[in-house]
C-alpha positions as CSV (number, residue, x, y, z in Angstrom):
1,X,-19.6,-19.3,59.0
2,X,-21.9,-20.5,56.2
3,X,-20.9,-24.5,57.7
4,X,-22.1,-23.0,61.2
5,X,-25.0,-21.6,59.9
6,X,-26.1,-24.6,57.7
7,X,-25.5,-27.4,60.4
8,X,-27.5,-25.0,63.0
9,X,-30.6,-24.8,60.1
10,X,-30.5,-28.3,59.9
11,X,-30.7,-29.5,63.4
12,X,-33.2,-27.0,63.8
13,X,-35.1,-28.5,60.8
14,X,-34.3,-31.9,62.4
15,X,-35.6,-30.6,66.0
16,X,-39.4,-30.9,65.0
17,X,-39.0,-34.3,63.5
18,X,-37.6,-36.0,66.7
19,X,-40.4,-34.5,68.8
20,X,-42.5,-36.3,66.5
21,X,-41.0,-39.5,66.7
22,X,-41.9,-40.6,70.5
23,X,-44.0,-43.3,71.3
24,X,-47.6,-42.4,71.6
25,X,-49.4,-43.9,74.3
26,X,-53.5,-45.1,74.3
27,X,-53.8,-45.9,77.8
28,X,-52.5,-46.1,81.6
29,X,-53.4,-49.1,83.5
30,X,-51.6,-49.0,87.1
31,X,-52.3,-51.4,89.9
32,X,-51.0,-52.3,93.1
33,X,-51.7,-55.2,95.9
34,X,-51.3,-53.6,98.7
35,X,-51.6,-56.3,100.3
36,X,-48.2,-57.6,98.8
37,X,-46.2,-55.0,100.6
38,X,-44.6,-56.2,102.7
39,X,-43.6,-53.1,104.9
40,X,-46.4,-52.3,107.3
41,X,-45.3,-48.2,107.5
42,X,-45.8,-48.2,103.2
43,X,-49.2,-50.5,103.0
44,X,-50.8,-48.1,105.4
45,X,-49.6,-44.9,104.3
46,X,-49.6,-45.8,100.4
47,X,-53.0,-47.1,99.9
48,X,-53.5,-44.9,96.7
49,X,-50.0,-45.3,95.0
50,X,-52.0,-46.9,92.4
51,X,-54.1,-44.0,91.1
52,X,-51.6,-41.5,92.2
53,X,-48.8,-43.3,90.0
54,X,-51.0,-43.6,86.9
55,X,-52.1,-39.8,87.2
56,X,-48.5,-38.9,87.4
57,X,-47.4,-41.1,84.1
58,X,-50.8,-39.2,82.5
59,X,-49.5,-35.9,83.3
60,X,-46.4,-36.6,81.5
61,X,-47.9,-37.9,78.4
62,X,-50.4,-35.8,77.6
63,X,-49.0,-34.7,74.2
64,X,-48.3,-38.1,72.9
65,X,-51.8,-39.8,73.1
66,X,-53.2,-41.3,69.9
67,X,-56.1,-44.0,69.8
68,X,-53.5,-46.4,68.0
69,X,-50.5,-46.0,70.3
70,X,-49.4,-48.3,73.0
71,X,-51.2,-49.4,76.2
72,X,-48.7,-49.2,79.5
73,X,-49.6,-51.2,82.3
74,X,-48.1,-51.3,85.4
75,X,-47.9,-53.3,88.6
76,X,-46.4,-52.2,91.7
77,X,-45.2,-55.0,93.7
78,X,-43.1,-53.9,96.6
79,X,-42.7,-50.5,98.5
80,X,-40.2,-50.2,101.2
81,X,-39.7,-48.1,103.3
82,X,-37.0,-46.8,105.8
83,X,-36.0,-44.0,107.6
84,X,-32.9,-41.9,106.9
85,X,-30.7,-43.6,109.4
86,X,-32.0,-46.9,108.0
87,X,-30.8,-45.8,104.4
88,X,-27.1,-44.1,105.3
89,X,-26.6,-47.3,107.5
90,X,-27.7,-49.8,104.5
91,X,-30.0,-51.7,107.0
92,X,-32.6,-51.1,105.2
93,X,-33.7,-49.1,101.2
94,X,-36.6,-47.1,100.7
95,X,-37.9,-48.6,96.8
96,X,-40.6,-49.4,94.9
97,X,-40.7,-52.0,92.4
98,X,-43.1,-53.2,89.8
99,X,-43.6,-54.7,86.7
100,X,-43.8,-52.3,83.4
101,X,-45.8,-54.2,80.5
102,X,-45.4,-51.8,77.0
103,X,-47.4,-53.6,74.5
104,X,-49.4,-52.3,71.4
105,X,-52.5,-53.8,69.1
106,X,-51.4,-52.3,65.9
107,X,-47.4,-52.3,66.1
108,X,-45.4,-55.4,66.6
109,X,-42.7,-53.9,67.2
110,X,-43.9,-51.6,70.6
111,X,-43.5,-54.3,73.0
112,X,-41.1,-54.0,76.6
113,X,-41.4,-55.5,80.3
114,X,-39.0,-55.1,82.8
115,X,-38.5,-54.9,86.4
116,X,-38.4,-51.5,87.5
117,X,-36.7,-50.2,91.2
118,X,-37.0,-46.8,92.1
119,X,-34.8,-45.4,95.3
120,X,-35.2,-42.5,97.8
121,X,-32.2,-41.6,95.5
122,X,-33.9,-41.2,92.5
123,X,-36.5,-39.4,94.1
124,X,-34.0,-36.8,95.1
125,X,-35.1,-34.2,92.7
126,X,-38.6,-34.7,93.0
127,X,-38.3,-33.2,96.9
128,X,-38.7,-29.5,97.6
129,X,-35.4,-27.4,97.0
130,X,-33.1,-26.8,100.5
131,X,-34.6,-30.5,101.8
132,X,-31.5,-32.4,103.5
133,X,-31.4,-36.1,102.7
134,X,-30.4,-36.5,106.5
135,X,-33.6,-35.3,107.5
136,X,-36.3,-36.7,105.5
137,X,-38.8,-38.5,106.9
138,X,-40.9,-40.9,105.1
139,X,-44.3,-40.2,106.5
140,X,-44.8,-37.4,105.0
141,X,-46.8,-35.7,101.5
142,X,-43.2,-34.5,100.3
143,X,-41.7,-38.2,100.6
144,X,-44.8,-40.0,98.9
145,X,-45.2,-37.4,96.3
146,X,-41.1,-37.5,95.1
147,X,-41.7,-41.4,95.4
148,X,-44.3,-41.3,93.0
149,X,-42.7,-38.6,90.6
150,X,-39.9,-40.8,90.4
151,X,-41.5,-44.0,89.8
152,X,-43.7,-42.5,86.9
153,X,-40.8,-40.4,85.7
154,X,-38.8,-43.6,84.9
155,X,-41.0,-45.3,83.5
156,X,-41.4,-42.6,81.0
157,X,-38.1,-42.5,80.2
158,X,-37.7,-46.2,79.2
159,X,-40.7,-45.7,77.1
């Protein structure tokens, strides 16, 4: 009992530290040529998946800003898109890709790039409760917006 209650103090304890020890981010910077995508459904319904991705990655980090911490940029390269009977066939993936850039003026150490795909199956979560995968259509609000939440999601995690 006194083992149980000692180990539970101390994570507890611990807890507060950990939440203090991610990585504090000083700005957003997402662009996108839409012109490079190369699907002509996504460059004309995804015209503002620049600013609508940065706002997402914002709303996620807004308690871990600081004016030294690191500076994310982002460019979206490619966003495909396909319909459901496109994606269960494999004929053709609903993605987007781009480039994450971490880097940081005041800690050497706080630097990352990498390639990052999202898929429709990421985005799963991100779609209103009772949707079925089977019926989804991608020229809608409710496909964009769990594209985007997924995109900006990941690249939270990996930060």
């Amino acid at each position: 009992m006194i083992r149980t209650t000692l180990a539970l103090t101390l994570a507890l304890c611990a807890f507060p530290a950990l939440a203090d020890d991610k990585t504090k981010v000083r700005t957003v910077d997402v662009e996108a040529d839409i012109s490079a995508i190369s699907n002509p459904a996504a460059a004309a319904y995804w015209t503002n998946v620049a600013d609508d991705v940065e706002n997402a990655i914002v709303a996620r980090i807004t308690d871990r800003t600081a004016d030294d911490g690191v500076k994310i940029s982002v460019d979206i390269s490619e966003v495909e898109l396909a319909n459901a009977f496109e994606n269960i066939t494999n004929v053709a993936d609903t993605r987007m890709v781009g480039t994450v850039n971490i880097s940081s003026e005041t800690d050497n150490s706080e630097f990352n790039s990498y390639e990052l795909t999202v898929s429709v199956n990421e985005a799963l979560p991100y779609f209103p409760p009772g949707t079925t995968v089977v019926m989804i259509q991608r020229d809608t609000p409710e496909y964009y917006k769990a594209m985007v939440e997924a995109f900006a999601n990941a690249v939270i995690e990996r930060l």
